[in-house]
C-alpha positions as CSV (number, residue, x, y, z in Angstrom):
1,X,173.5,-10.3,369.1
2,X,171.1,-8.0,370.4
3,X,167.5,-9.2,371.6
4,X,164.4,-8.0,369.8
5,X,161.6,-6.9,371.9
6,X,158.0,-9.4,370.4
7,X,155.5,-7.1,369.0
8,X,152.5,-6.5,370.7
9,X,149.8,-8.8,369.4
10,X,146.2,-7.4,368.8
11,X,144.9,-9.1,371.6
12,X,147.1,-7.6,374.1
13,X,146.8,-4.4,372.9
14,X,143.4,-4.2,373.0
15,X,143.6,-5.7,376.4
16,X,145.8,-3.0,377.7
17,X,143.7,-0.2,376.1
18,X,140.8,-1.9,378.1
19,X,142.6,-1.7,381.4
20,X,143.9,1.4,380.6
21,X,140.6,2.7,380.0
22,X,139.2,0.8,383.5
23,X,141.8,2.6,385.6
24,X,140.6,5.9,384.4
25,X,137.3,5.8,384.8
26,X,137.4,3.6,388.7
27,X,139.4,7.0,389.3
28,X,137.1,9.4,388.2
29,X,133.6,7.6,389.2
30,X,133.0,9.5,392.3
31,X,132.9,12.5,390.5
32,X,131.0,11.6,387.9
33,X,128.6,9.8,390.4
34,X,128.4,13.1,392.0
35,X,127.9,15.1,388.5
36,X,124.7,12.8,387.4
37,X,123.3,12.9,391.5
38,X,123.2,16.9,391.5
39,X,121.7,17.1,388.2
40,X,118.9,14.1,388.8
41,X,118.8,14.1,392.9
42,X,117.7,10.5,392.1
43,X,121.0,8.1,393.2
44,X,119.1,5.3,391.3
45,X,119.4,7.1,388.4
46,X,123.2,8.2,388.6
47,X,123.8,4.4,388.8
48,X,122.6,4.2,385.3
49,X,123.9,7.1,384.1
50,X,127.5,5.7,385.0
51,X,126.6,2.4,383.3
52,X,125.9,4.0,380.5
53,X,128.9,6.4,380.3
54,X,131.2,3.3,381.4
55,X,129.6,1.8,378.4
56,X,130.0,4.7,375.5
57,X,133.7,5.1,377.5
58,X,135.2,1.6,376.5
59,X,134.0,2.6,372.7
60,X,136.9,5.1,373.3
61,X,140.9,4.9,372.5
62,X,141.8,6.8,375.7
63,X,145.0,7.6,374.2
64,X,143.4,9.7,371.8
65,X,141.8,12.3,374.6
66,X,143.6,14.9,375.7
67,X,141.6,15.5,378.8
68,X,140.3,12.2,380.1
69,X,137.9,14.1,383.0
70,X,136.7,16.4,381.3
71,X,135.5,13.8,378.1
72,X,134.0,11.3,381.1
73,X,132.0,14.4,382.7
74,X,130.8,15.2,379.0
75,X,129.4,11.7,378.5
76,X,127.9,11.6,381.9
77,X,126.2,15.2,381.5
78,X,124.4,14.4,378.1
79,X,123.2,11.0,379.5
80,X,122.0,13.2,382.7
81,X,120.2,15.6,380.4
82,X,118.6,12.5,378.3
83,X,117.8,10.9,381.6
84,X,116.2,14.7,383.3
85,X,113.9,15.3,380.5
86,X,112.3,12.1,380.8
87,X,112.5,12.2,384.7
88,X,110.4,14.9,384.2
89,X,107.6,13.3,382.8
90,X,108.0,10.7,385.8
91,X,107.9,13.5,388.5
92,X,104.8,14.9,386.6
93,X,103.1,11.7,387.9
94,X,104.3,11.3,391.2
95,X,101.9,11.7,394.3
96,X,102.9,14.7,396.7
97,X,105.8,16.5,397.2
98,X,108.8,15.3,395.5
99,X,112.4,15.0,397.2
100,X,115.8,14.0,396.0
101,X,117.0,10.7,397.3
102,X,118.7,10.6,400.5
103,X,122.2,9.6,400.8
104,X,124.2,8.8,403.7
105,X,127.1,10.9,403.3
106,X,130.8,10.3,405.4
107,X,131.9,13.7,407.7
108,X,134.2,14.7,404.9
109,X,131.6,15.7,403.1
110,X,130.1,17.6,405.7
111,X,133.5,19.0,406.7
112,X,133.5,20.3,402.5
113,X,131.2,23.6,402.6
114,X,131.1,23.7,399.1
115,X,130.4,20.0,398.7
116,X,127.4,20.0,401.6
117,X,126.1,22.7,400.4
118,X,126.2,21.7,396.7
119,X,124.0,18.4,397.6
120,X,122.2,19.6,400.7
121,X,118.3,18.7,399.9
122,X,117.3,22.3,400.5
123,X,119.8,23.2,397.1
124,X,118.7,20.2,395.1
125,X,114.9,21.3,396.2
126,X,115.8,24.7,394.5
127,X,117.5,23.0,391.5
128,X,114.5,21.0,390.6
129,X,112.6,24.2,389.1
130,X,115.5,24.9,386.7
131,X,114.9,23.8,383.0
132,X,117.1,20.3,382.7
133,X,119.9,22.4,380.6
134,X,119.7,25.5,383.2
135,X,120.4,23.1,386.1
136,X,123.2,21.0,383.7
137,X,124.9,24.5,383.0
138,X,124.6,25.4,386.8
139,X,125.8,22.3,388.8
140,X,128.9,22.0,385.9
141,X,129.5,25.7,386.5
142,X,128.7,26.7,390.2
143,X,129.6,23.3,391.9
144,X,132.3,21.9,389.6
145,X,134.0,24.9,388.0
146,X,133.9,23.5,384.3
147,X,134.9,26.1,382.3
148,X,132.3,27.5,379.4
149,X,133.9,26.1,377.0
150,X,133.6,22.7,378.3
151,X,130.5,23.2,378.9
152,X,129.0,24.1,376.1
153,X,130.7,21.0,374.5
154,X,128.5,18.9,377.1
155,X,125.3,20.8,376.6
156,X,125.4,21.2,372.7
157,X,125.1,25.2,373.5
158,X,127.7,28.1,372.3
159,X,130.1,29.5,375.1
160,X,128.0,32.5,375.0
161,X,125.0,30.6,375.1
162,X,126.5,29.0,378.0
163,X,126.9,32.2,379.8
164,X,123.7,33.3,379.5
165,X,122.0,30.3,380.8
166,X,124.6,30.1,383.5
167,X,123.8,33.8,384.5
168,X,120.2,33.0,384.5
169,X,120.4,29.9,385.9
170,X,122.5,31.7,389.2
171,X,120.3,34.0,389.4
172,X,117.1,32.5,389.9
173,X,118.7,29.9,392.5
174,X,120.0,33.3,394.5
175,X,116.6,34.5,394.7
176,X,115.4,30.9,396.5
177,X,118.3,29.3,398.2
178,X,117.8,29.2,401.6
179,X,119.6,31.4,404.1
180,X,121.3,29.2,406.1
181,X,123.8,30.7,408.6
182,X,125.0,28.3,411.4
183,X,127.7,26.4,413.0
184,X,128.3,22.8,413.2
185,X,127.6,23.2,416.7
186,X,124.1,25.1,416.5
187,X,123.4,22.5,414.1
188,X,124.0,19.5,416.5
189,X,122.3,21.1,419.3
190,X,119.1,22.0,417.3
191,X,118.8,18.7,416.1
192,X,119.2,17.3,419.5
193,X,116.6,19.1,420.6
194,X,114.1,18.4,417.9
195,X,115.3,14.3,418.4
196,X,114.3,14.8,421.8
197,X,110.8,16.6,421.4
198,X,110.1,14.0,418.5
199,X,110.5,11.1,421.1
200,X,108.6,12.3,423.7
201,X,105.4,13.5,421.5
202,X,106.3,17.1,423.3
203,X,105.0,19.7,421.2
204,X,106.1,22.6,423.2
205,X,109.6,21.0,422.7
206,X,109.3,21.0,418.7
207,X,107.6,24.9,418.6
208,X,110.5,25.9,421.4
209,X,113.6,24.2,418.0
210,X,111.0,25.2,414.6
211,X,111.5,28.9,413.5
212,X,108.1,30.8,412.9
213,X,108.5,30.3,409.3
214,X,109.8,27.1,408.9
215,X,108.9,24.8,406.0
216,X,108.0,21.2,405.9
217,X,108.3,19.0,402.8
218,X,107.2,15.6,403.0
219,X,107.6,12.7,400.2
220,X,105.7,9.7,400.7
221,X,105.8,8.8,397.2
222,X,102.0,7.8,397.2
223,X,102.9,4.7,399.6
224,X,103.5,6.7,403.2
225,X,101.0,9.7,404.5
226,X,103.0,13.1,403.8
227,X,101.8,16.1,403.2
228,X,100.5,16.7,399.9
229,X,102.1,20.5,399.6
230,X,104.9,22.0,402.0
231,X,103.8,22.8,405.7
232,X,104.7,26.5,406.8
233,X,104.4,27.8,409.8
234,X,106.0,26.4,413.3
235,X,102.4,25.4,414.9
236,X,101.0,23.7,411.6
237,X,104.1,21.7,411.1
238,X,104.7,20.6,414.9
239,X,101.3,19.7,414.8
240,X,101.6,17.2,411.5
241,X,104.8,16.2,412.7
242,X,103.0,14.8,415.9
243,X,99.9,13.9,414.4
244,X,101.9,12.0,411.8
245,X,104.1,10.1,414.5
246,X,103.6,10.5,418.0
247,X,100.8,7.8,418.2
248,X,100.9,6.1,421.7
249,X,101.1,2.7,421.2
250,X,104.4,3.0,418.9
251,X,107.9,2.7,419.8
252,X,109.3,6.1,417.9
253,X,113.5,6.8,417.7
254,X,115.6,9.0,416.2
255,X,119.0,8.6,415.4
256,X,121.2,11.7,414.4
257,X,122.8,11.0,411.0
258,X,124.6,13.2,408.1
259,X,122.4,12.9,405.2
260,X,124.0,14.6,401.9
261,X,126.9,16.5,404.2
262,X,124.3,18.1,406.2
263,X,122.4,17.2,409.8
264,X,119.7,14.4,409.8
265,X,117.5,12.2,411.6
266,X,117.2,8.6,411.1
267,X,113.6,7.7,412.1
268,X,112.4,4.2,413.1
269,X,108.7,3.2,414.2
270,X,108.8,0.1,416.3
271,X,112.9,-0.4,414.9
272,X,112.0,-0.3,411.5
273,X,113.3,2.6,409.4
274,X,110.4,4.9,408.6
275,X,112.2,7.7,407.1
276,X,115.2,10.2,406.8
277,X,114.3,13.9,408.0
278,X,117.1,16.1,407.0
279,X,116.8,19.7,408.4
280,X,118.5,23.3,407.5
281,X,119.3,25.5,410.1
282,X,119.8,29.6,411.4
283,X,120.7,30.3,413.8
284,X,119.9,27.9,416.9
285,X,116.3,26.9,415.0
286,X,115.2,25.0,412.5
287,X,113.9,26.8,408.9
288,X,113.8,23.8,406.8
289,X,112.8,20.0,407.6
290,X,112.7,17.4,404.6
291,X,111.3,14.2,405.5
292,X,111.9,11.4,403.0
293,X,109.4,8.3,404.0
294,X,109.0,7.2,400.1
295,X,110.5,3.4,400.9
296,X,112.0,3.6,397.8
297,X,114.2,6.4,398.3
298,X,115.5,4.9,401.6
299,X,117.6,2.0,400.0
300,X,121.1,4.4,400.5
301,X,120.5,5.4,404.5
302,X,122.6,2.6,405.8
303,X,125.6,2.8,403.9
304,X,128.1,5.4,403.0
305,X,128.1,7.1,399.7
306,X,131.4,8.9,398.0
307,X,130.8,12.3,396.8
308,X,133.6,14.9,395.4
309,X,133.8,18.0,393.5
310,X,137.2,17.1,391.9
């Protein structure tokens, strides 16, 4: 007599399509961490988007999608775009210069051009005067390589549509992303150098690293002094730099760090963490320094953070 298999109760089933449904979306969270972070440069605010797509993702039979990333990045796009347009109102409030949150980043990121570059604060700076779905259709596009099609599901646009923004979108960031041409080497040694003039107050040391056009952004977020606008010029920004830290009677560090794939200083004021000071680079000099001091925005300095393209 042959043995019958027990059907599967409801229960398990459903358990099953649970776990089923867990497993999928543990595999694919550091992208989609990743997708929400470039479009909101707020890591805060990926952590919810990702709540919220975990939660409209267990309403879903996964057995029924076809392609499980590409549904997950489509639910964690249109709760990005939800969450940028009322971001906006936020940022519309804030006091000073506004930068993306700071996240300590392992060396394969750095080691990942694309990647670095793709979160590097000098990009995300440039992203922010996008329109939310320009900067959606961009990051999906230019770091991600989600096809139009796929796209335009996400946005609620036509492929063509799609195009079009995307071609906008392209080039308007061409016209002000940075420049950068360096090697990991010319990197290190130019932030060594500015470490070293930071610490000793020298301010022949930081005009000797800062290139005659480089530009400061600061974000204190209303609770530290930063500047109110970006800093340009190598004199004017040595001299806030200085002014701003290089009081006497304070014990001032720097620790060299990656900070979203690219070169950073850790800064401490009497070995408490005062902020995060990430810097682009031509060259052997310094174009770009972006110093974070909002405390809020510091919370992800001390730990690593995943990031991926795929």
């Amino acid at each position: 007599m042959n043995e019958r298999s027990e059907p599967t109760t409801g229960a398990a089933a459903g358990g099953d399509r649970v776990d089923s449904a867990t497993e999928v979306f543990v595999a694919h969270r550091n992208l989609l961490f990743t997708v929400a972070y470039e479009m909101l440069g707020s890591a805060a605010d990926a952590e919810d988007v990702l709540q919220e797509t975990w939660l409209r993702w267990m309403k879903v039979d996964v057995r029924q999608v076809r392609d499980q990333r590409a549904y997950l990045v489509r639910i964690t796009t249109r709760r990005s775009l939800d969450r940028l347009r009322t971001m906006r109102r936020r940022k519309e409030a804030y006091i000073g210069s506004w930068l993306p949150e700071p996240l300590l980043t392992a060396p394969d990121v750095a080691e990942d051009v694309e990647l670095a570059e793709s979160v590097s604060m000098a990009l995300m700076l440039v992203l922010e005067t996008l329109s939310p779905t320009e900067r959606a259709v961009f990051v999906l596009r230019e770091a991600f390589t989600v096809s139009y099609d796929e796209i335009a599901a996400a946005v609620g646009k036509s492929p063509a549509a799609v195009r079009q923004i995307a071609h906008r979108a392209r080039r308007h960031v061409d016209a002000r992303r940075p420049r950068e041409v360096f090697s990991p080497s010319q990197a290190r040694a130019a932030l060594e150098s500015f470490q070293r003039a930071l610490e000793a107050r020298d301010l022949q040391g930081l005009l000797d690293v800062l290139a005659p056009e480089i530009v400061l952004v600061s974000d204190g977020g209303g609770v530290k002094r930063a500047a109110p606008r970006p800093i340009t010029g190598a004199d004017k920004v040595a001299r806030f730099i200085v002014g701003g830290l290089g009081k006497a009677e304070v014990a001032l560090s720097g620790e060299a760090t990656v900070v979203n794939g690219n070169p950073a200083l850790l800064v401490r004021v009497d070995g408490e963490i005062d902020g995060v000071i990430a810097i682009g680079v031509e060259g052997a000099r310094i174009t770009g320094l972006y110093y974070v001091r909002n405390p809020e925005k510091l919370t992800r300095i001390e730990s690593e953070i995943a990031l991926t393209l795929r």
